[in-house]
KOLROPA-49774 format. One line per 8 residues: number of its first residue (from 1); their letters; for each residue y, z, x of N, C-alpha, C. Coordinates in steps of 0.2 Angstrom, whole numbers. Layout:
// KOLROPA-49774
NUM = A = Y,Z,X,Y,Z,X,Y,Z,X; ... .
***
This chain:
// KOLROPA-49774
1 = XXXXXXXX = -575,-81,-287,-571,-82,-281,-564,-78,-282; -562,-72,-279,-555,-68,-279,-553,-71,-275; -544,-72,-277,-537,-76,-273,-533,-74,-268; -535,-77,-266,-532,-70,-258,-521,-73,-260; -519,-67,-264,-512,-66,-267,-507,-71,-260; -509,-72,-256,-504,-74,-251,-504,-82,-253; -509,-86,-255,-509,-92,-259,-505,-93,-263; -506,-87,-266,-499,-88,-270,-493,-89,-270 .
9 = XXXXXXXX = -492,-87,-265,-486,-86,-262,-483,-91,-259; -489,-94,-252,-485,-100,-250,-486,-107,-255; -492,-107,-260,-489,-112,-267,-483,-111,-271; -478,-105,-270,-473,-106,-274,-467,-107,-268; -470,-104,-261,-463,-107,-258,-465,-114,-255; -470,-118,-256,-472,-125,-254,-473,-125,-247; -478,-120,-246,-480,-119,-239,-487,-119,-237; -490,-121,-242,-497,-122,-242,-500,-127,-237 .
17 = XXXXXXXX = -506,-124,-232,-509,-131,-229,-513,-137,-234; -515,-143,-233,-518,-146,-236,-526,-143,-240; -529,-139,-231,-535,-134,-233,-533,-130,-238; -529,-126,-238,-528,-120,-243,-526,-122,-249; -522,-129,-250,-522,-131,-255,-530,-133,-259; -534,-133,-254,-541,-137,-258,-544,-129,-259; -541,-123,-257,-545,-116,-258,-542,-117,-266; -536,-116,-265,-535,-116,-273,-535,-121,-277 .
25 = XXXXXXXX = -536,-126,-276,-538,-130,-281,-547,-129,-284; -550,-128,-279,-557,-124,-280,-555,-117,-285; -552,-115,-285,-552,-108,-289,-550,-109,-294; -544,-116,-295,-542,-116,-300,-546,-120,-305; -551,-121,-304,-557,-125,-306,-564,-122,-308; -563,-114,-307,-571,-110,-308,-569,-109,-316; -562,-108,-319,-564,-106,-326,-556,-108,-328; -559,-107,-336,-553,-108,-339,-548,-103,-339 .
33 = XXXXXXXX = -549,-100,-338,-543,-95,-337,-538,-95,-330; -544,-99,-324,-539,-101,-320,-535,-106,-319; -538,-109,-323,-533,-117,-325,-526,-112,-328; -528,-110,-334,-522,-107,-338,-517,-103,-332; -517,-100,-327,-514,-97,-323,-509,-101,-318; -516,-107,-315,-513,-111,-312,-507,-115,-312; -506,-117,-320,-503,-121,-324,-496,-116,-325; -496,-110,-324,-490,-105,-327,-488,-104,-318 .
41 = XXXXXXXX = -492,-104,-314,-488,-106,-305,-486,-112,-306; -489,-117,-306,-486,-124,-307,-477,-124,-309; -478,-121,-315,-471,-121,-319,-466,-118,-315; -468,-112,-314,-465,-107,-309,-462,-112,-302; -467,-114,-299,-462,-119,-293,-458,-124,-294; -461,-126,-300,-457,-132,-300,-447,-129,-303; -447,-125,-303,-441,-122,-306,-436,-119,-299; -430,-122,-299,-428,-122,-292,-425,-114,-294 .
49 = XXXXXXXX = -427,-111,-299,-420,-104,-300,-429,-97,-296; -434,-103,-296,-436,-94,-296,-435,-93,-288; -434,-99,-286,-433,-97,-274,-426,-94,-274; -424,-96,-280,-415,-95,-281,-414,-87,-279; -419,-83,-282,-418,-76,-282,-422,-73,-281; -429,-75,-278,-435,-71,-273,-436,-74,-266; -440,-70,-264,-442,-72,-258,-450,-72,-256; -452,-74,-252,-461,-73,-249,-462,-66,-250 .
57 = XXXXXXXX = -457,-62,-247,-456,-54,-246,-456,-50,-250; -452,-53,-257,-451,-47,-264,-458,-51,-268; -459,-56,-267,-467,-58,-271,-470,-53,-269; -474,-53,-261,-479,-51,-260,-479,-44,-261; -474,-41,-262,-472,-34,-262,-475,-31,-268; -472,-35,-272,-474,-34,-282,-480,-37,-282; -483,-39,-280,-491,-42,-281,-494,-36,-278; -493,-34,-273,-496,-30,-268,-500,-22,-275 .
65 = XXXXXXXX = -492,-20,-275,-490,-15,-281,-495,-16,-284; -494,-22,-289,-499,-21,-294,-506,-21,-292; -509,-25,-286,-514,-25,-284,-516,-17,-283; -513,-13,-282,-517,-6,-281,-517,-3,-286; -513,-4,-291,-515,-1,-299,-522,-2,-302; -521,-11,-300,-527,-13,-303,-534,-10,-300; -533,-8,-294,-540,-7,-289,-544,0,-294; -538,5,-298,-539,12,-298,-544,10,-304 .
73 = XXXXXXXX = -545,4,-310,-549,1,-314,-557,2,-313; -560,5,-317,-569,7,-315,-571,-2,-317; -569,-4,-322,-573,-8,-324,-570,-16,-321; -575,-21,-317,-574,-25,-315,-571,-32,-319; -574,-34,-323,-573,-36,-330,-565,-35,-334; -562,-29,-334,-558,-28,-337,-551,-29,-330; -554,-28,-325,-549,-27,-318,-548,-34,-319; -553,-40,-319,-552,-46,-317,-547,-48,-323 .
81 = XXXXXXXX = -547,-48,-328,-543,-51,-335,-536,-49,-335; -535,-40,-330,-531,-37,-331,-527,-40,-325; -528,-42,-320,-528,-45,-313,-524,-51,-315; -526,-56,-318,-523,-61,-322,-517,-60,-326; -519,-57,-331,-512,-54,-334,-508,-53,-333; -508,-48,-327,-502,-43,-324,-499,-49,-319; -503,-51,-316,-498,-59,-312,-495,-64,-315; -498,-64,-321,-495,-71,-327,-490,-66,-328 .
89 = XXXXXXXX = -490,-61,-329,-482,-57,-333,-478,-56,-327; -481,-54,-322,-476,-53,-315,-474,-59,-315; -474,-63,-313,-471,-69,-312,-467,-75,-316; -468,-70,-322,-465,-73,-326,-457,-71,-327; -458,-63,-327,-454,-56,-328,-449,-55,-322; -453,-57,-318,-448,-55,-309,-441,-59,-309; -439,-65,-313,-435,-67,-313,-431,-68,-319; -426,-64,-323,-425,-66,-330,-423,-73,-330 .
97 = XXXXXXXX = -420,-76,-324,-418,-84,-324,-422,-89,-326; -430,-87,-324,-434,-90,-323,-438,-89,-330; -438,-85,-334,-440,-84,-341,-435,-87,-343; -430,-87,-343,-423,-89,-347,-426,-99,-346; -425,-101,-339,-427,-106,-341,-433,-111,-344; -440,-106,-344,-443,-108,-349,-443,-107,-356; -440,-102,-358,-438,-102,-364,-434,-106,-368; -431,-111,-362,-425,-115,-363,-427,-122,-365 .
105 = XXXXXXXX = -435,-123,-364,-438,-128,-362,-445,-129,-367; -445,-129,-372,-453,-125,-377,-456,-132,-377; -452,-139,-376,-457,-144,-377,-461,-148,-370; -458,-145,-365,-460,-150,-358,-456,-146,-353; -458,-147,-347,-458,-145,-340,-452,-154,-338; -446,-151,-337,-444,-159,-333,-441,-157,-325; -444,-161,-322,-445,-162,-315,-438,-166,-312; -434,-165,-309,-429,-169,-308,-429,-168,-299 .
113 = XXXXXXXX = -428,-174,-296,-425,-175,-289,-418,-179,-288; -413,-173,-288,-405,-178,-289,-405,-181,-284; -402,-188,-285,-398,-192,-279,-397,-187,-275; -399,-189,-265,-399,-187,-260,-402,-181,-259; -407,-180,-264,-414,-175,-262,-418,-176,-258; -421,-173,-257,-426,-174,-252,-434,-176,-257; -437,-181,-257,-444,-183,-260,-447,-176,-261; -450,-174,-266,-454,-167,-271,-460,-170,-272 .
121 = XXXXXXXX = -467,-167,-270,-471,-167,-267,-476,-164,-273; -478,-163,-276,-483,-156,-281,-489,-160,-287; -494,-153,-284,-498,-156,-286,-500,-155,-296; -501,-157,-300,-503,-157,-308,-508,-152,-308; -508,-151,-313,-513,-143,-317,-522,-148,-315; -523,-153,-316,-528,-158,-317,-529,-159,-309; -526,-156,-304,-528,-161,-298,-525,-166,-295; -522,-168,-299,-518,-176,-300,-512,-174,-293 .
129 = XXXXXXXX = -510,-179,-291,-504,-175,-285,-499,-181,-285; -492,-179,-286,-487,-183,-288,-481,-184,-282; -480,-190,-281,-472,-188,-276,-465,-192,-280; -463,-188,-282,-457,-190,-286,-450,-191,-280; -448,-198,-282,-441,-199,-277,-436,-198,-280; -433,-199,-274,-422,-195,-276,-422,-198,-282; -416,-196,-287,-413,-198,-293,-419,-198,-297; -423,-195,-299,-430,-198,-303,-431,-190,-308 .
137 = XXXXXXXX = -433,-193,-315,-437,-187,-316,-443,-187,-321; -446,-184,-319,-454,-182,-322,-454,-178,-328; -458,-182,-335,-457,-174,-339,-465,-174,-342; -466,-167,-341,-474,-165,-341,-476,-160,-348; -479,-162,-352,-479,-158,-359,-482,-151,-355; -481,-145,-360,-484,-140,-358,-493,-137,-359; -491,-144,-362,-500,-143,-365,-505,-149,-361; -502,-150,-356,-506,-156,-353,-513,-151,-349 .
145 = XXXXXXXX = -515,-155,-351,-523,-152,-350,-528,-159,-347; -536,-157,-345,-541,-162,-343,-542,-165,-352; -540,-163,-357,-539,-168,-363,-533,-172,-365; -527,-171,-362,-522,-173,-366,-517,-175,-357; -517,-181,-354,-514,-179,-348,-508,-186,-349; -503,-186,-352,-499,-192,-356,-489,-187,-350; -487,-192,-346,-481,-190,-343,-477,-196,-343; -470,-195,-344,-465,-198,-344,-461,-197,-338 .
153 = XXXXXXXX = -460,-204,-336,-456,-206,-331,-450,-209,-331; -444,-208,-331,-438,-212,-326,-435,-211,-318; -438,-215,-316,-433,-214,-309,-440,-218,-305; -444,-216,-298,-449,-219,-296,-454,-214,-294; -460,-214,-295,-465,-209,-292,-471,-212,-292; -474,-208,-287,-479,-213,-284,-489,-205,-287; -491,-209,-287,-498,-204,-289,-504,-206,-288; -505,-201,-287,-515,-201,-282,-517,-198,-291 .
161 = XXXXXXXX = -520,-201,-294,-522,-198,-299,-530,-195,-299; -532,-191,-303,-539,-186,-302,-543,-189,-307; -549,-194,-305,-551,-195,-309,-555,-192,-315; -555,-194,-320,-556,-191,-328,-560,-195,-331; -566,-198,-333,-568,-204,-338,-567,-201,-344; -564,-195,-346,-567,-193,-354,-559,-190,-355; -553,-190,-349,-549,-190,-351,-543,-194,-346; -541,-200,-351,-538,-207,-347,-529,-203,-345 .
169 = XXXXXXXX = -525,-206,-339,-519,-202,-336,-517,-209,-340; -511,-205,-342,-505,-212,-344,-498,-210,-345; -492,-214,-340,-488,-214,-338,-484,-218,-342; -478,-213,-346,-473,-217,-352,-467,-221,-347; -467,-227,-348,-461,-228,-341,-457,-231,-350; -456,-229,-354,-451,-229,-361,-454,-239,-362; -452,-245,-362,-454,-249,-365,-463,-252,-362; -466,-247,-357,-472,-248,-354,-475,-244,-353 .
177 = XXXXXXXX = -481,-242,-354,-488,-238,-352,-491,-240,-347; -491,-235,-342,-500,-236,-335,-506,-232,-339; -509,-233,-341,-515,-229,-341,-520,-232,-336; -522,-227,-333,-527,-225,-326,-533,-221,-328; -538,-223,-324,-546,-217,-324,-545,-211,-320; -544,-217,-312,-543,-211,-306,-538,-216,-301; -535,-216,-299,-533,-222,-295,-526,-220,-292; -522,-223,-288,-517,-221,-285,-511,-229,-285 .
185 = XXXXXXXX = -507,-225,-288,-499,-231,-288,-493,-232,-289; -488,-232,-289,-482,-233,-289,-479,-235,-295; -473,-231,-297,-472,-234,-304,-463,-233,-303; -462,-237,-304,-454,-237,-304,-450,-238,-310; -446,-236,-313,-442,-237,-319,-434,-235,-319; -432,-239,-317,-425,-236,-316,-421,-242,-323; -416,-238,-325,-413,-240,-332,-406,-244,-327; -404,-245,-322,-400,-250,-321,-400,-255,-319 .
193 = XXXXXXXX = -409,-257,-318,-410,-262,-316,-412,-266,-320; -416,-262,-327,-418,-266,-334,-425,-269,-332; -428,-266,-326,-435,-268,-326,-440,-260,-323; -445,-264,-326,-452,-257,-324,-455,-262,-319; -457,-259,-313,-461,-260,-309,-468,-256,-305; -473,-259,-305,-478,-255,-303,-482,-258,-300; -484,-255,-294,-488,-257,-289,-495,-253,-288; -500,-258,-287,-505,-254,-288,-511,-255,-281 .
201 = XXXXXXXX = -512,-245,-279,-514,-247,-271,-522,-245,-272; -524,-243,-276,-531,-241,-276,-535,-240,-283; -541,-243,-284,-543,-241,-291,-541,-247,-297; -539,-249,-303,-540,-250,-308,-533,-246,-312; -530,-250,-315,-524,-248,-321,-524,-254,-326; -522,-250,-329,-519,-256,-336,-513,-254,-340; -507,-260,-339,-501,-261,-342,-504,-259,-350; -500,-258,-355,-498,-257,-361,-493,-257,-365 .
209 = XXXXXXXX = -491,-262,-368,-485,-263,-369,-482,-256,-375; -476,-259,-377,-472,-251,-384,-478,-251,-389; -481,-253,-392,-488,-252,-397,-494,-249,-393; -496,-248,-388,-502,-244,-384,-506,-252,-385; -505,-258,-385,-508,-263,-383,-508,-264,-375; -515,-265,-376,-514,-269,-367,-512,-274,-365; -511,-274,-363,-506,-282,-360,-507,-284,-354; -510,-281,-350,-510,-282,-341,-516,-279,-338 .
217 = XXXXXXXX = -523,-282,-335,-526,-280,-330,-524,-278,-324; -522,-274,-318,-520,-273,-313,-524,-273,-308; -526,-277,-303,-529,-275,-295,-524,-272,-291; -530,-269,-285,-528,-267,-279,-521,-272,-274; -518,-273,-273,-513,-276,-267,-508,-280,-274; -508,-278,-280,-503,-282,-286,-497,-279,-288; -491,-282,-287,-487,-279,-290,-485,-282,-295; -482,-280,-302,-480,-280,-309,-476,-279,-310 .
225 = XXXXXXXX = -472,-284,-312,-463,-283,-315,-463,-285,-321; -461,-278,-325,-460,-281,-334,-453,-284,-334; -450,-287,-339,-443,-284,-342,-444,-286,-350; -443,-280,-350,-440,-278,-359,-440,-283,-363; -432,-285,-358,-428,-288,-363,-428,-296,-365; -435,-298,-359,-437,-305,-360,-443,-306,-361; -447,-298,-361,-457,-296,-365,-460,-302,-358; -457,-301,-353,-461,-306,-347,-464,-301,-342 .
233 = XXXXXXXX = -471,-303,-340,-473,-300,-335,-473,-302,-326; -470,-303,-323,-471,-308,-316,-478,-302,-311; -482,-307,-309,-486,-304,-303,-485,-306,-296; -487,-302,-291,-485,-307,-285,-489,-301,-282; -492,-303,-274,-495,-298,-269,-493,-297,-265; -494,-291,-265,-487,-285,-260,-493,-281,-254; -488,-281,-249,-494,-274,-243,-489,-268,-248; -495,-264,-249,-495,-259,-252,-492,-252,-246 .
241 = XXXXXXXX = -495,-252,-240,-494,-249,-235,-483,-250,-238; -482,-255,-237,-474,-256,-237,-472,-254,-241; -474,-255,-245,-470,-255,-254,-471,-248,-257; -476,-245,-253,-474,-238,-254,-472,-233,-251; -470,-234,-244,-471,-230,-239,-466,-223,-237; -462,-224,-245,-456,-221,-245,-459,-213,-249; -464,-213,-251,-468,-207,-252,-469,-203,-246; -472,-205,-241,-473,-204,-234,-469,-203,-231 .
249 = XXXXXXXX = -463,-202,-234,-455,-203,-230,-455,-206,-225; -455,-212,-226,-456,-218,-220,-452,-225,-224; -448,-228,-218,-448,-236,-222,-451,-239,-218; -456,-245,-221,-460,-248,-217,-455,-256,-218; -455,-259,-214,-454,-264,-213,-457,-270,-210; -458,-277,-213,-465,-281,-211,-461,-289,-214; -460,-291,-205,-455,-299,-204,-449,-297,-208; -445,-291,-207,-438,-291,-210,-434,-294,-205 .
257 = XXXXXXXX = -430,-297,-207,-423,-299,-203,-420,-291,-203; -416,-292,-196,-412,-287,-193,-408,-285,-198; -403,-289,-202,-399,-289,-206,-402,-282,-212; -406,-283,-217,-409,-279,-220,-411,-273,-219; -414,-272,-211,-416,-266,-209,-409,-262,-208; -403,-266,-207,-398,-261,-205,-394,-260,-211; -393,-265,-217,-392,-260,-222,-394,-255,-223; -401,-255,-223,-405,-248,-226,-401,-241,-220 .
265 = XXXXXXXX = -402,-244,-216,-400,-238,-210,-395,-237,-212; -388,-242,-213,-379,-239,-215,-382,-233,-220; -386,-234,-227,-386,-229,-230,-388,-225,-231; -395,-223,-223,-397,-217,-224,-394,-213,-218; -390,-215,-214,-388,-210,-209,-380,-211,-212; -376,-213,-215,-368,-216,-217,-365,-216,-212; -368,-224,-209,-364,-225,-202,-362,-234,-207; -359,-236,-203,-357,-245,-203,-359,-247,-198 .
273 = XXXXXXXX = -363,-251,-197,-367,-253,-191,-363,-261,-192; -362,-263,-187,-360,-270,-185,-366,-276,-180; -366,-280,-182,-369,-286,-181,-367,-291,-177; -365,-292,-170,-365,-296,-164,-365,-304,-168; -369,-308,-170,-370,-312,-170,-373,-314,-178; -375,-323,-182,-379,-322,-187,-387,-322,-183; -388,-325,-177,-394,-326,-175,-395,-321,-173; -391,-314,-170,-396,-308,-169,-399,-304,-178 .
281 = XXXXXXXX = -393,-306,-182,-396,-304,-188,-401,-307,-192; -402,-313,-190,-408,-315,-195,-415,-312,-190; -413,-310,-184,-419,-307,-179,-425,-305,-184; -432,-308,-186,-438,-303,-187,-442,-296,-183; -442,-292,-189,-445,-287,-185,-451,-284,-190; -456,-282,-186,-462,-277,-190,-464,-271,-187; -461,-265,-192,-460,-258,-188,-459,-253,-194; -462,-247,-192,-462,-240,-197,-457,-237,-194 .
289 = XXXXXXXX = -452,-232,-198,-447,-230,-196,-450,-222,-200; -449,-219,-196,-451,-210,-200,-443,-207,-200; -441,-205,-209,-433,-203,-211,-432,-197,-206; -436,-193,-204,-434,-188,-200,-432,-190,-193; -431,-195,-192,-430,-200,-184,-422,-198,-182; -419,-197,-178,-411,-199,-179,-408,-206,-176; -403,-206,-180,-403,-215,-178,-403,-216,-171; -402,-214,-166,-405,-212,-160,-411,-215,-158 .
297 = XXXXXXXX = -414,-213,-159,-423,-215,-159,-424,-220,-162; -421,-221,-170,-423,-228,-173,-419,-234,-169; -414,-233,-167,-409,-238,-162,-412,-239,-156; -417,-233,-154,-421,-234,-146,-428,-238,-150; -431,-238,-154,-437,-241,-156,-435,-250,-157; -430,-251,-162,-428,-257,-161,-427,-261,-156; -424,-259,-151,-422,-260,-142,-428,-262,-140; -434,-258,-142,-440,-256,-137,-440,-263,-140 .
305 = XXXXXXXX = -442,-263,-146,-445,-270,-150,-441,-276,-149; -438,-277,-145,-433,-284,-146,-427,-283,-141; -425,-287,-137,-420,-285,-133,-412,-287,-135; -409,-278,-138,-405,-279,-142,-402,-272,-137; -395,-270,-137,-391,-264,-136,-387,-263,-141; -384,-256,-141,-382,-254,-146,-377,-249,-144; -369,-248,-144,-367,-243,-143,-362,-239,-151; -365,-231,-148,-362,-228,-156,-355,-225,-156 .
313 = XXXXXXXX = -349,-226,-159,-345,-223,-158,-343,-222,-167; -343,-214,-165,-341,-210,-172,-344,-214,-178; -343,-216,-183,-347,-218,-189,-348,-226,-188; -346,-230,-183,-346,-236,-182,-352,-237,-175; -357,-242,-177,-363,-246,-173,-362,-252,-171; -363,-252,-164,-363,-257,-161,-369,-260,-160; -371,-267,-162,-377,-270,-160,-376,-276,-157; -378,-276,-152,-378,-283,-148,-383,-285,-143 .
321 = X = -384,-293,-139,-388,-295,-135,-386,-293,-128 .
***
């Protein structure tokens, strides 16, 4: 299967439909030499310096180039190896920033989404598809293959993992391991709260404690709270749908009081929303809010749900009956 160069393209400018993502996950699964390429555009994306100083335009331009060099090749065999090559080097080469910063980096790829980023979306050399949240980062050895697929987490991220029976995914949250087959779940680790949390939405996981012991079964609808510092596990059941919805850039809400919904809201529009009454704030509600909404719409959705009015003036919300 030859790769039509414009895939490439919109996988490194994160433009890809979900079809065209399955073209190339198909291609990058006919041979070992495709994985090996796919896995050097992986890195290449994930590096915020190579958008820094190229474009769609100056890509496809340099691919182009090389692509009629290699045409003028009698041998097939040698075209396609040569094909590979010249793309792993062009893409390496086209930015000194972008060598520079793998150079800079010999033991791991780390993923980072700073505070007030937008959710980072990308799919693993294995298939595996990750959504790392704000403040969070991800570090992926460079040698992570379908034999060795072992990553480190601080911050929260959510994964569809590819299943593997002959090679198990496992997630370092530092005093706790997930090891997975194939399955999909939420792992939260954040260091200021001194707990690891994991929620688990499909499939089969198992806790591990610091020695690679198991410690913990997990089902479908379970959520998991270690702490360290007291070697305690608590369980409880969660809608999954809710507790993760922040993947989907969505908050889902289910029997929240008013009160709660409109904290989260001060935070993500930086408005100060004011509260009429305590009995309009303890109000329940059950509703999906999508972050690309403006408070606008989310203040008309609410309304619709409950006869509530609301007037905005400059960074201050007015909520009332």
């Amino acid at each position: 299967m030859n790769l039509d160069y414009t895939l490439i393209i919109k996988y490194l400018f994160e433009d890809l439909t979900e079809a065209e993502m399955e073209v190339l996950l198909q291609w990058r699964n006919e041979s070992a030499a495709n994985k090996e390429l796919f896995t050097a555009l992986m890195k290449l994306r994930l590096s915020h310096k190579y958008r820094d100083v190229n474009t769609p335009e100056r890509t496809l331009k340099a691919l182009g180039a090389i692509n009629k060099k290699l045409k003028k090749k009698q041998s097939y065999s040698i075209l396609r190896f040569t094909r590979y090559a010249a793309i792993f080097l062009l893409l390496l080469s086209i930015s000194y920033g972008v060598a520079n910063f793998f150079s800079s980096q010999p033991a791991a790829i780390r993923i980072t989404v700073a505070p007030g980023e937008s959710i980072k979306k990308f799919p693993l050399s294995d298939g595996t598809v990750v959504w790392l949240n704000e403040n969070s980062t991800l570090k992926i050895p460079h040698d992570f293959s379908d034999k060795k697929r072992t990553l480190e987490l601080e911050g929260e991220a959510y994964f569809d993992v590819k299943k593997n029976i002959s090679s198990p995914f496992l997630v370092d949250a530092s005093s706790m391991k997930v090891k997975v087959l194939g399955t999909s779940f939420n792992l939260k680790n954040r260091k200021e709260s001194g707990l690891i949390e994991t929620i688990l939405v499909s499939g089969k996981v198992q806790l591990l404690d610091e020695k690679n012991i198991p410690a913990y079964e997990m089902f479908p609808g379970e959520k998991v709270t270690y702490s360290p510092e007291r070697n305690e596990y608590t369980v409880k059941t969660v809608d999954t749908n809710v507790s993760t919805a922040w993947h989907l850039n969505q908050l889902r809400f289910e029997n929240a009081a008013l009160r709660e919904i409109v904290n989260k809201l001060s935070l993500i529009y930086d408005v100060n929303i004011n509260l009429e009454s305590k009995k309009l704030a303890d109000r329940k509600y059950r509703c999906v809010i999508n972050r690309d909404e403006t408070l606008e719409q989310v203040l008309d959705i609410l309304s619709y749900l409950a006869p509530i009015k609301y007037k905005i003036e400059g960074d201050e919300v007015f909520i009332y009956e």
